[in-house]
Each structure stands twice: as structure tokens, then as C-alpha cells.
C-alpha positions as CSV (number, residue, x, y, z in Angstrom):
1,X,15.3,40.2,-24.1
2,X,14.6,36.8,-25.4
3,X,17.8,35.7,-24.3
4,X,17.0,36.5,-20.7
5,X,13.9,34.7,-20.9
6,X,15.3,31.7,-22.6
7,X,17.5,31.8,-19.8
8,X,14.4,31.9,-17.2
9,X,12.9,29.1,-18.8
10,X,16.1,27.0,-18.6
11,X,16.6,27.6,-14.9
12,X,13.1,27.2,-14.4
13,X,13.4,23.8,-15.8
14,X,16.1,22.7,-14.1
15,X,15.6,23.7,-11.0
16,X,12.0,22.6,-10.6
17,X,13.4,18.3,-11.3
18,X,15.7,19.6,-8.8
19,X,13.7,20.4,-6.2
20,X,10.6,17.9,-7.0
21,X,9.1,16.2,-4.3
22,X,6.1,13.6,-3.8
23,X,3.5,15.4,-1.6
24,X,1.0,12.9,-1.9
25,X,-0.2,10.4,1.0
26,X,2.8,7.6,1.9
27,X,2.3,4.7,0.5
28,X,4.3,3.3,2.6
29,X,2.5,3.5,5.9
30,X,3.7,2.8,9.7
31,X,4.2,-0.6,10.6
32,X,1.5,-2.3,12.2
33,X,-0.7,-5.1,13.2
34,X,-4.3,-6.4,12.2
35,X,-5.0,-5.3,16.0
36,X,-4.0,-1.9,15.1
37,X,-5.3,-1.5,11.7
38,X,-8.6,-3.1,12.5
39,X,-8.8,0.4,14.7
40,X,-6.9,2.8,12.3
41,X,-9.2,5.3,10.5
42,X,-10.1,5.0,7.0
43,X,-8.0,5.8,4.7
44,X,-4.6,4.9,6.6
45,X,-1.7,3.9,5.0
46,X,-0.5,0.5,7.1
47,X,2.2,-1.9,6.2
48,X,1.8,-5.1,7.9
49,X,3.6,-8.4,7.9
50,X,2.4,-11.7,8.2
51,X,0.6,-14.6,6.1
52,X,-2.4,-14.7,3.7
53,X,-3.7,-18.2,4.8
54,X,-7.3,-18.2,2.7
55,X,-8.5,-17.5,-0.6
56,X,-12.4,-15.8,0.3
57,X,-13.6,-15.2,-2.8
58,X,-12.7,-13.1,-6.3
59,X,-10.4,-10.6,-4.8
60,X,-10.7,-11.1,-1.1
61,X,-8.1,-13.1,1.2
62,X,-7.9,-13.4,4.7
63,X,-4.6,-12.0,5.9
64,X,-3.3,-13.1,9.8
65,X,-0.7,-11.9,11.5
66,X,0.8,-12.7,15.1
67,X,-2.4,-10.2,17.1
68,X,-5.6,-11.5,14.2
69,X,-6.8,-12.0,11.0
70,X,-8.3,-9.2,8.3
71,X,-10.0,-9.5,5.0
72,X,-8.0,-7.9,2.4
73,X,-8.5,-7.5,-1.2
74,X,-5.6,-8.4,-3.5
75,X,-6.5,-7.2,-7.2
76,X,-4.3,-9.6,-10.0
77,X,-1.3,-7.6,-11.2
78,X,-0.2,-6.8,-7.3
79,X,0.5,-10.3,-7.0
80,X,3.1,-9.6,-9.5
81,X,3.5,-13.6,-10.8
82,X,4.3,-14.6,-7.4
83,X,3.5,-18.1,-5.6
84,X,2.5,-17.2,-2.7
85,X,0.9,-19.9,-0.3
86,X,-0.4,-20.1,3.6
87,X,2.9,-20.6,5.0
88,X,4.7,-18.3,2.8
89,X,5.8,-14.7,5.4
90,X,4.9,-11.7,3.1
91,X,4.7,-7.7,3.8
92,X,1.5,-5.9,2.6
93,X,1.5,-1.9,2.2
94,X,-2.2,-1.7,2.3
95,X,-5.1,1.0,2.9
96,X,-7.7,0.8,5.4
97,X,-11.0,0.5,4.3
98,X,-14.5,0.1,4.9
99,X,-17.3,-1.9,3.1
100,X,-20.9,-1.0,2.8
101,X,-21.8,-3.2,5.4
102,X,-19.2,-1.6,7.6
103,X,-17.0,-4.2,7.5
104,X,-13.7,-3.1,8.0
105,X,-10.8,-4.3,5.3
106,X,-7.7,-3.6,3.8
107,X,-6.8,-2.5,0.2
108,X,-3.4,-3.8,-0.9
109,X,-1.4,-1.6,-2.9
110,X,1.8,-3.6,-3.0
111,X,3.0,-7.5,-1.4
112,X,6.1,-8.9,-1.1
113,X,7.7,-11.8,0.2
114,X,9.4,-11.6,3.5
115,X,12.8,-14.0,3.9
């Protein structure tokens, strides 16, 4: 008997770092524009290329891209050490979100720098 079951417990094991999966929300998102994301609800994952041409204040940056501009916030460590200035292409995997004053914004979860 405890052979079977220290058999089940194996298989169990193994099988379930087989078979794992993410089932979270994609942090990824669709790509998209400031046009589109200014519109998405909140909460939407949307990955968006362009430039971050001002530094607002603390946090916040203004983001623009080819359709607008959007305020995001950019905590420290996902700048990751990077020099990253106005003319400078990047990608930004951010969430949509909204402010008190209803002011819609973006909350970057990751940036990177576009060649």
C-alpha cells in the first residue's frame, strides 16, 4: 500500500510541472495605440510603442506615440538602469487605469527599448 501511494505522489508531481500553465491575465496585451487605450476599459492589458518625451512629476511621464500622448506612471526598478531619453523608440506593456479624478492613465509593468 504505501508503495502505491508513493507512487501516486510521484506521478502526481510530475505530472502537475508538466501540465502547469499561467491562467492569470496577459501581461502582454494587444498592440495598440494611445487612441485606442485612451478608450480601452480599465484594467486592459495594452502594449504600445512609441516615445516618453516628458518627465511630469515623481512617477508620471507623458508617453506619445504616432495617434497622441498619455500619462503613464513608470515606478524605478522597471526602468531597469536604462537611459532612456525623448528621442529614444521604446515598447511599454502597460495597464489601463484610471485616477480619482477620472483621468485616464497607464500603469507600466515592463519597457524596453525598441531598435
Amino acid at each position: 500500500m504505501k508503495i502505491y501511494a508513493s507512487l501516486l505522489i510521484g506521478f502526481l508531481v510530475l505530472s502537475s510541472t508538466a501540465f502547469a500553465q499561467f491562467t492569470g491575465p496577459s501581461a502582454t496585451g494587444r498592440i495598440s495605440t494611445v487612441t485606442e487605450a485612451r478608450s480601452a476599459p480599465v484594467d486592459t492589458y495594452v502594449t504600445l510603442t512609441g516615445n516618453i518625451v516628458a518627465h511630469l512629476r515623481e512617477d508620471y511621464y507623458t508617453f506619445r506615440d504616432q495617434t497622441g500622448e498619455v500619462r503613464v506612471e513608470i515606478e524605478p526598478e522597471v526602468w531597469r538602469d536604462q537611459k532612456i531619453g525623448p528621442d529614444t523608440k521604446v515598447r511599454l506593456v502597460a495597464e489601463v487605469d484610471r485616477n480619482a479624478a477620472g483621468t485616464i492613465y497607464l500603469w507600466v509593468d515592463s519597457l524596453q527599448i525598441v531598435d
